[in-house]
Structures are given as structure tokens and as C-alpha cells.
C-alpha positions in Angstrom: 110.8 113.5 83.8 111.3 112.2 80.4 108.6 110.1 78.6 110.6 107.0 79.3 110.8 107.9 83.0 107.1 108.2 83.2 106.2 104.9 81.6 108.3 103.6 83.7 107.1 105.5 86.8 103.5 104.3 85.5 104.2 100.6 85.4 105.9 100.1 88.9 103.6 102.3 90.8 100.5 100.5 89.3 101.8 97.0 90.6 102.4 98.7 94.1 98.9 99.7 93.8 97.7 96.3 93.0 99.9 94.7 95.7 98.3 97.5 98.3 94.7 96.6 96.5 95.9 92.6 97.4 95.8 93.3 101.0 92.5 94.8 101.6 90.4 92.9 98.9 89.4 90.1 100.9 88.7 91.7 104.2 85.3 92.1 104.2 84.7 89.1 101.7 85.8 86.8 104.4 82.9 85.5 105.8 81.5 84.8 102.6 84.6 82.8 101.6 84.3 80.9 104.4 80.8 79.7 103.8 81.6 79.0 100.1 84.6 76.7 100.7 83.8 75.4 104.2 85.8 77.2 106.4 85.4 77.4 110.2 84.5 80.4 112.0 87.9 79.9 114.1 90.2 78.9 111.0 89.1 82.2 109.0 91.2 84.2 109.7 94.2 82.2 108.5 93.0 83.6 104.9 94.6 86.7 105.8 97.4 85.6 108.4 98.5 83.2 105.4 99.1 86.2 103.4 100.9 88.1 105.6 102.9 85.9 107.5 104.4 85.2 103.9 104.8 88.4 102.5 106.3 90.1 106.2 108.8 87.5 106.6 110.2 87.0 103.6 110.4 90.6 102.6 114.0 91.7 103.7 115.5 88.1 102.5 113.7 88.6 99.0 114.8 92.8 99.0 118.6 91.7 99.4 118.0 89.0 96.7 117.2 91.5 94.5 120.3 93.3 95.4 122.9 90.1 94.9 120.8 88.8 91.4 119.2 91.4 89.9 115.8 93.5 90.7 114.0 93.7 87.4 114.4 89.7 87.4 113.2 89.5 90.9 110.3 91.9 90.0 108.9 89.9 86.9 109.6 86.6 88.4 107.2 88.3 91.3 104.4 89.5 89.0 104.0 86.4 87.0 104.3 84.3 90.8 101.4 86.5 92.0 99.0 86.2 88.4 99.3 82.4 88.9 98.8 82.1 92.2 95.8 84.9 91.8 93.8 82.4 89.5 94.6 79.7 92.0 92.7 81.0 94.5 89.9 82.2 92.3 89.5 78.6 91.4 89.9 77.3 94.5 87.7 74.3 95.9 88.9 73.9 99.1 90.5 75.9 102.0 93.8 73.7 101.7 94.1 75.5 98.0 93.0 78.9 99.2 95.9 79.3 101.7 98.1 77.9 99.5 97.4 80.4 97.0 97.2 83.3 99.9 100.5 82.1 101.1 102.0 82.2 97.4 100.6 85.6 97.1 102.6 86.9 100.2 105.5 85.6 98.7 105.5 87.2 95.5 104.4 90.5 97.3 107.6 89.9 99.1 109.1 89.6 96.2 107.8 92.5 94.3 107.8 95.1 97.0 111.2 95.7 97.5 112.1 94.9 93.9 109.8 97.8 92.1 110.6 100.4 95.1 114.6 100.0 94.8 114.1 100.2 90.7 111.9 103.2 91.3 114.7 105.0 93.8 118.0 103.8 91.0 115.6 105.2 88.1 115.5 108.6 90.2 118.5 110.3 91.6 118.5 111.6 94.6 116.4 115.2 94.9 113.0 116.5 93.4 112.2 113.7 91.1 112.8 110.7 93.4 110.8 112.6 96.1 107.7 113.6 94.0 108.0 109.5 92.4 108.3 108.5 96.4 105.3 110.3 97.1 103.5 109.1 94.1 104.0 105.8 95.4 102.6 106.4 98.9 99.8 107.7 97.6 98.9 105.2 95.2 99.5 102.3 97.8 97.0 104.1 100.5 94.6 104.7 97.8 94.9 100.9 97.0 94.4 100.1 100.9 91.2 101.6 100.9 89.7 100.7 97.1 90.7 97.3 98.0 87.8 97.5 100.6 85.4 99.0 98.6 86.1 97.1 95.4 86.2 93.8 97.4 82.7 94.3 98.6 81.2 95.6 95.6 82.8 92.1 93.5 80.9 89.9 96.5 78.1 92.0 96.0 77.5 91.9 92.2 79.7 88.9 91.3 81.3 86.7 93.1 84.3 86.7 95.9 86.5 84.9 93.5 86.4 87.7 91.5 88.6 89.4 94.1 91.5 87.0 93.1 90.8 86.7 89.3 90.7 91.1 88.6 94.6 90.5 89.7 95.5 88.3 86.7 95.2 90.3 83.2 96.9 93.2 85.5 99.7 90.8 86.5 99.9 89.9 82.8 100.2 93.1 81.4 103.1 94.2 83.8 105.3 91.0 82.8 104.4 91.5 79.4 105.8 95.2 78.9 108.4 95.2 82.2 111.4 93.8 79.8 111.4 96.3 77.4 110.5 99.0 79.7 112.6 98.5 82.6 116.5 98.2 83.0 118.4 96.9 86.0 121.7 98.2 88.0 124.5 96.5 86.6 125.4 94.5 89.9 128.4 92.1 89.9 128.0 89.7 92.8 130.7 88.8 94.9 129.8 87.3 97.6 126.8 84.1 98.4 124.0 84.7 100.2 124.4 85.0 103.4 122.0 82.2 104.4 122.3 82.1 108.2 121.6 85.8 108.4 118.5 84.5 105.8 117.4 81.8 108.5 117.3 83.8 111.4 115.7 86.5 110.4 113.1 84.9 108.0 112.1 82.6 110.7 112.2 85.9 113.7 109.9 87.4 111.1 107.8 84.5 110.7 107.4 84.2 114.7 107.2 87.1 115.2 104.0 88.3 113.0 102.4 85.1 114.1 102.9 85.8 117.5 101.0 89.4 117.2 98.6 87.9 115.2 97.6 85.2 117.8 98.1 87.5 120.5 95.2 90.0 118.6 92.9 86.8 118.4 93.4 84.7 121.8 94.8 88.0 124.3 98.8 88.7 125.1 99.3 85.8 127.8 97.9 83.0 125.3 101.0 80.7 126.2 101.2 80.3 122.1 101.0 83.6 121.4 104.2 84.4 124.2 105.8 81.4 122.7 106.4 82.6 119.6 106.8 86.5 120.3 109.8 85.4 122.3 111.0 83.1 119.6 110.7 85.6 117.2 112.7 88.0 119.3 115.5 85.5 120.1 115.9 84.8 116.5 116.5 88.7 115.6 118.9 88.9 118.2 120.4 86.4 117.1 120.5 87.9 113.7 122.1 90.4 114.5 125.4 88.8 116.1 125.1 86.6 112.8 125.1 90.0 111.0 128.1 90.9 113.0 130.4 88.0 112.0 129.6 87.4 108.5 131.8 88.1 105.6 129.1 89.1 103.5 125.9 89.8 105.5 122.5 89.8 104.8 122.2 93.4 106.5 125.3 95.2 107.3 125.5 96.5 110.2 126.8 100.1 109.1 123.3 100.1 107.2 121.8 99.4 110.9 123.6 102.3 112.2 123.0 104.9 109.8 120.5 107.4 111.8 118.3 108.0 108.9 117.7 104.6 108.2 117.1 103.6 111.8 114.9 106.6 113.0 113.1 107.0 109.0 112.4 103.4 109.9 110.7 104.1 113.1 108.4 106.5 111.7 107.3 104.3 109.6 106.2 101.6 112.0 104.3 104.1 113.9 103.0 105.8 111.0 101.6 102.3 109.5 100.4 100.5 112.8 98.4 103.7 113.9 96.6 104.8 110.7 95.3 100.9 109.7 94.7 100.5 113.7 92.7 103.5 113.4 90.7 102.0 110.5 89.9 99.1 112.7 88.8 101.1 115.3 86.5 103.0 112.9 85.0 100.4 111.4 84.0 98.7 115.1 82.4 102.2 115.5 80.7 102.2 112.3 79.3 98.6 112.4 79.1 98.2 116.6 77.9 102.0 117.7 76.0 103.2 114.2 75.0 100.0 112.6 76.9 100.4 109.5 77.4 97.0 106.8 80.3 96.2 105.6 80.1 97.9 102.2 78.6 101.2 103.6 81.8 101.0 106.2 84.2 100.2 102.9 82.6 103.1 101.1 83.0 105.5 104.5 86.6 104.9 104.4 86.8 106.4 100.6 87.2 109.5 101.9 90.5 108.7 104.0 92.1 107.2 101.0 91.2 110.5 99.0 93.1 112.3 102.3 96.2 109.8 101.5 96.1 110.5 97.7 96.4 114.2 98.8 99.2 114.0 101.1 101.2 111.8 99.1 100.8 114.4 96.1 102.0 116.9 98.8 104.5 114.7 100.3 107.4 115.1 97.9 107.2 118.4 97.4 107.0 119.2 101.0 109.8 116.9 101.2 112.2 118.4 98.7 111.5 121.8 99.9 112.1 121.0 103.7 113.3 118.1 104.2 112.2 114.8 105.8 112.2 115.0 109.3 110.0 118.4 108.8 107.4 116.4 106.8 107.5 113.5 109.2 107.1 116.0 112.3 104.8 118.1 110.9 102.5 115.1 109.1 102.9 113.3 112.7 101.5 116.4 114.5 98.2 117.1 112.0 97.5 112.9 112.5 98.1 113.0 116.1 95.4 116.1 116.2 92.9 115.1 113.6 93.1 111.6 115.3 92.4 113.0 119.0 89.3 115.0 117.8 87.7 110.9 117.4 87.8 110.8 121.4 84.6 113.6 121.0 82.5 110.4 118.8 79.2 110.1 120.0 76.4 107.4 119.7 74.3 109.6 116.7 74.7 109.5 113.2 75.1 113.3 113.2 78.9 112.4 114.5 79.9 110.9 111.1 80.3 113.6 109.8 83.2 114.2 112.5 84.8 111.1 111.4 85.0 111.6 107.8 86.8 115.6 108.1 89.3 114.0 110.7 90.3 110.7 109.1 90.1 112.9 105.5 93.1 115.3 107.6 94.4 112.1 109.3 95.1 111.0 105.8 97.0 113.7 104.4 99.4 113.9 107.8 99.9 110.2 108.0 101.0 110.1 104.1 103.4 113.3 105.1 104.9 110.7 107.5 104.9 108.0 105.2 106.4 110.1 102.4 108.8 111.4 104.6 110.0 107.6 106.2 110.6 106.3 102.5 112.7 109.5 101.6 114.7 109.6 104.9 115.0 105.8 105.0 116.5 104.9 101.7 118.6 108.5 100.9 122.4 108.4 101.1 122.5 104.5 100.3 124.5 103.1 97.5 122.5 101.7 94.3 123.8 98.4 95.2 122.3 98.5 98.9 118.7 100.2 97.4 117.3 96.3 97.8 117.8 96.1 101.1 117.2 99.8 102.1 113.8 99.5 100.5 113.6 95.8 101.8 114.1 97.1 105.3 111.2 99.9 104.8 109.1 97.0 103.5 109.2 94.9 106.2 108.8 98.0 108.7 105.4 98.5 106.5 104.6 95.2 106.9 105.4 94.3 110.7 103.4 98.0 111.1 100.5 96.4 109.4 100.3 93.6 111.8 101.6 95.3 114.9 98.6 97.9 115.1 95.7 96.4 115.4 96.7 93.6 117.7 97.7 96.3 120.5 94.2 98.7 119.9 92.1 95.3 119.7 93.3 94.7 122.7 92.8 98.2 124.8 89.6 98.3 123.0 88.5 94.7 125.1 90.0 95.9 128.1 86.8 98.0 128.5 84.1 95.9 126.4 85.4 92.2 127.1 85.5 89.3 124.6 82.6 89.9 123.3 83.9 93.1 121.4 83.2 94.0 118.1 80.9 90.8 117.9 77.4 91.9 119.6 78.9 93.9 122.7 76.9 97.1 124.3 77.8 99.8 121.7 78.0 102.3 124.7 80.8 99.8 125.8 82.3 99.5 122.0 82.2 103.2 121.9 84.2 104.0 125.5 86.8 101.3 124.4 87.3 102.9 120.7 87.4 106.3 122.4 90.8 105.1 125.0 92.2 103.2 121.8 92.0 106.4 119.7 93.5 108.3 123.0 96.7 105.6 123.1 96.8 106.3 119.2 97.0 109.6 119.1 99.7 109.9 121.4 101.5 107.0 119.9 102.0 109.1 116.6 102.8 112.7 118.5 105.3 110.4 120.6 106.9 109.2 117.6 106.9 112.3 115.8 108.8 114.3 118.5 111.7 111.4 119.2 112.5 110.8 115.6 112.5 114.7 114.8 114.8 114.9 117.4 116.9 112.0 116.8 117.3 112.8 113.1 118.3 116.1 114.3 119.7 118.6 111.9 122.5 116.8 110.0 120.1 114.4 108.9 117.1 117.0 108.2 119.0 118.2 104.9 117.3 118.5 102.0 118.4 115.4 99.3 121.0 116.4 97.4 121.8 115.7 93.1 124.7 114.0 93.8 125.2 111.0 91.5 124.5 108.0 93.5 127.3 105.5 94.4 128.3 103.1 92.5 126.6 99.8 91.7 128.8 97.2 92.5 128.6 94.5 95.5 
């Protein structure tokens, strides 16, 4: 890389880092939010469906807006959207100002996402250096996952929970500050509007449909709500897709739709993000339910997964560039899959942690292989002018992962404790329901694995190539 390429490969993968520290900083904070601004035990939880309600389904609308009008402006206008609406919520007297600032925040991570990943993959051509910057990336956003938890409880701890929202604004402030100079965009010429019912109907399938998983994870999967708006969600994203079909100038071509790698790299990715943050859910209702853990000791426990994602995504683009991605998302998929299964053997001792922290540490490095190798796979062969939307498409995979997960092993895990799981239940009965979840996990990523290694096949398991990338007009 040349000097320029690393400052600029410094600045956008350390505001993905503080968008992946965004969405784990408040999680164990919650409950004392809620006591400091009034909140009611049922209406909690909005502080983090705000958030990602907004940043999920705004994601591919904002990606392709940074495609039509320019990334870099998209990126900064992002940064400086989540600094203000950071120390919003850190001054915040009431919960009608702290989901306005959550929701703010998920639009600007909407924003920024797509933006920084599809000017990371134009300032890299395809080959070596995009795959190591790609697996930089992954790495630094699952490190952020898990410091997020662990810096979140230590700010409650020693300061104050507002804290978690202020720590984002000089960072947001140095990154518009120095991104003008530092970065420059594709020269795009638009031709075309946006295509705004393809924006609609997807925004709002989005929007129903992450707030249908969301509810059904709280209230169970025949709350009539809950139904309501997974089939909404699902009607508007068909119907997106014979919008899609019609339009001169659509929001998501449909040639992108059909491209294997894009499809099938996408897939991984779902798996690969609603099984490992599933999984955390599941360990932390062992730590807490079955061991006794708090919340910090739990956020500190979990360190040594992120250092197992740090190490795969170092690994990741170089396993990538030397094999390919469907090797690294079939082999990572395998070495999760087993490191995941050996959980079913967690017992009710604390002798077992010990277990938990060599197998989520290996989990780690297999899932980010996954990761690495969904990114690579999913925006590779696509034009510079289409890197918005291929990297808005793998954000909004990321993000509907996110959700998806822990809805479905929340709900396996009740199956055998009953509503009172995770909230005072028998740990013997918290235990047998985390070991089936972790059963239905495990199998979930080998499943995956196998079909999209096959479906890929070998045409698309070639390594990137140097080509020059298309060209950059619309």
C-alpha cells in the first residue's frame, strides 16, 4: 500500500469500528438508562430497536444514494449526523429525546456503512490489497462488537451511561475534519432519479420486517403484531422486486440480484452474522442464568471472542487471496460449526468456562473466515459505479443477520425453560435450552457452509483477479 492508501485505510476502518462499537455500547447499560430517564421495564427495549430499525432499513436506500450523488459526501454528511446526534443522547432528559437520538444514530449508520465500505473497495482494486483491507475491516468491526460491551459497562461503572454516547463525538469530529482532504470519490455522472418506488417498498419491507423479528423475540412468533408485520414486511419486498423489474432506472437491478456471488456471498453472510451474535446471547444467559456471572464479568468473558475475530479477519484476506472465497467461507463455516457444537458438552460448574472461552476464541476466527470471505465474494466483479449498492446489499444482510439471530435461538431456548427464561428460571432448565439452541446453531452454520460452497461452485471460487475495475459512470 502506499502511505496515502494507509491513511486512508486508517480513517474508514476506524469509523466502522466506531459504528460496530455504536451497537454494543448500550447493551448492558440499559437497565441503568432506564432508571435514569424513567423508562418502563416493557418500553426498554425500544432503546436498541430504535437504533436498528433505522439503521437496517434504511441501509440499501442510503448505499445506492451514495452510488447516484456521491460516497465521500454521503460518508461525511453521516459522520457529522451521528457526532450530533451522539451528544443528543448524552444530554438527553427524557426517553422521547433518547430514541430520537437512537433513531438518528441508525440513520447515519445507514448512511455511513455502505458509504466507507464501497470507498474502501474503489480505493482497492480487485486482488491482495482489497482482500487484506476487507479483512481488516471485519476484524476491526467484530473487535468493536465486543469492546463495545466491555467499554459500555466499564463507562456505567466508573462514569456515567451518557458517557457511552458522548466518547462517539470528538471521534466523529476528527473523521469529518480530516475525510475531505484525505478521501476522493468515483467520478459518477448521474443519469437517472432515484428510483423512489423501489425506495418505498423496500425501506418500509425493511422497516416491517426487523420490527416484526424484533417483537416476535419479545412477545413469541404468533403475537398477532408480530405476524402482522413479518407478513407486511414480506409483501413489500415482493413487491419490490416486480417494482425492480419495471423500472427504468432501479433501485437494485435485477442482473445484480442474479449474479451467483452476490446472492449466495450474501447468504453466508446472514448465517454467518445471526449465528455468532445469537451465540453471544446464548452465552451470556449461560454466564448470568447457569454461573452467576454480572454483566461486566460477562462483557469482559466475551474479550476473548473478539480477540478470535481480530485473528481471523487478519487471516481472512490472505486465506482469501490465496484460495479463494468460497474455500474461506467453507472452511471458516466448518471450524464455527465444530467449535460451536463442543458448547452442547457446557455443564453447571465453573470449571466449564474454560470450555467456553477456547471454543468461542476458535468460533471467532472461523466465523470472521466467513465473514471475510461473504464481503469478498459479495462485492467482486461489480462495476465502481454499483460498489454502493453491492456493499449496501451486504450491509443490510449484516444488519437483518443481526436481528434475525437472536429472535429464533430466544425462542428454542423458551421452548424448554418457558417465559420466565433468562429472567430467574431454573438454571438446569436455562442450561438444557442453551444446549438445543447451540445444537440448531451449529448446524445452521455447517448447513449454510455446504449449500453456498456448492452453489458458488467452481466458476465463482476463482481467486480475484487485477483487472482494472469497470468504469464509473451510471
Amino acid at each position: 500500500m502506499t502511505g496515502r492508501q494507509k491513511l486512508v485505510l486508517t480513517l474508514l476502518l476506524g469509523s466502522q469500528f466506531m459504528i460496530a462499537v455504536d451497537f454494543s455500547i448500550l447493551n448492558v447499560a440499559l437497565p441503568v438508562v432506564g432508571e435514569g430517564l424513567g423508562f418502563s421495564l416493557a418500553d426498554l427495549q425500544w432503546i436498541a430497536t430504535s437504533f436498528a430499525l433505522a439503521a437496517a432499513g434504511f441501509t440499501l436506500l442510503f448505499g445506492r444514494i451514495a452510488d447516484l450523488f456521491g460516497r465521500k459526501r454521503l460518508f461525511i454528511g453521516g459522520m457529522a449526523l451521528l457526532g450530533l446526534s451522539s451528544a443528543l443522547g448524552g444530554l438527553a432528559t427524557s426517553p422521547e429525546v433518547l430514541l430520537t437520538a437512537r433513531v438518528l444514530q441508525g440513520l447515519a449508520t445507514a448512511a455511513v456503512t455502505p458509504a466507507g465500505l464501497a470507498l474502501l473497495t474503489t480505493a482497492f482494486r480487485e486482488g491482495p490489497l482489497r482482500d487484506r483491507a476487507l479483512g481488516l475491516n471485519g476484524a476491526l468491526m467484530s473487535a468493536g462488537f465486543t469492546t463495545g460491551a466491555i467499554l459500555g459497562g466499564l463507562l456505567t461503572e466508573l462514569l456515567s451511561w451518557r458517557w457511552a454516547f458522548f466518547i462517539n463525538v470528538p471521534v466523529a469530529a476528527a473523521v469529518v475534519a480530516l475525510a475531505p482532504s484525505l478521501l476522493t470519490d468515483s467520478r459518477i455522472v448521474c443519469r437517472h432519479r432515484l428510483d423512489l418506488p423501489g425506495a418505498v417498498t423496500v425501506t418500509g419491507g425493511l422497516l416491517a420486517l426487523v420490527y416484526g423479528l424484533t417483537r416476535a423475540g419479545e412477545s413469541g412468533w404468533t403475537e398477532p403484531v408480530a405476524v402482522g408485520a413479518l407478513l407486511a414486511g414480506a409483501g413489500l419486498l415482493v413487491a419490490f422486486w416486480f417494482v425492480e423489474q419495471r423500472s427504468p432506472a432501479p433501485l437494485v437491478p435485477v442482473r445484480i440480484m442474479r449474479r451467483r456471488s452476490v446472492v449466495w456471498g450474501n447468504t453466508a453472510g446472514l448465517i454467518a452474522f445471526a449465528t455468532e451474535t445469537s451465540l453471544v446471547f446464548l452465552m451470556t444467559l449461560y454466564l448470568q442464568e447457569v454461573l452467576g456471572y454480572s454483566a461486566l464479568a460477562t462483557g469482559l468473558a466475551f474479550g476473548v471472542l473478539g480477540a478470535g475475530t481480530v485473528a481471523g479477519g487478519m487471516l481472512g484476506g490472505r486465506a482469501v487471496s490465496r484460495f479463494g472465497g468460497r474455500a474461506a467461507i467453507l472452511g471458516g463455516g466448518v471450524v464455527q460449526a465444530a467449535a460451536t457444537l463442543s458448547l452442547v458438552a457446557l455443564g453447571t460448574s465453573g470449571g466449564w468456562l474454560y470450555l467456553l472461552l477456547a471454543a468461542t476464541f476458535v468460533g471467532g476466527v472461523g466465523n470472521m473466515l466467513v465473514i471475510v470471505g461473504f464481503m469478498v465474494t459479495a462485492t467482486s466483479g461489480v462495476a465502481d459505479s454499483e460498489q454502493g449498492l453491492a456493499t449496501g446489499l451486504a450491509t443490510m444482510t449484516q444488519q437483518v443477520g443481526i436481528t434475525l439471530g437472536i429472535p429464533v435461538m430466544s425462542a428454542i431456548v423458551a421452548a424448554r425453560t418457558g417465559p420466565g427464561a433468562g429472567s430467574g428460571a431454573d438454571p438446569q432448565a436455562v442450561l438444557s435450552g442453551v444446549g438445543v439452541a447451540v445444537a440448531v446453531n451449529s448446524a445452521l452454520v455447517l448447513g449454510a457452509a455446504l449449500l453456498v460452497a456448492h452453489r458458488l461452485g467452481r466458476g465463482a471460487a476463482a481467486k480475484p483477479t487485477d483487472e482494472a475495475p469497470a468504469h464509473s459512470v451510471v
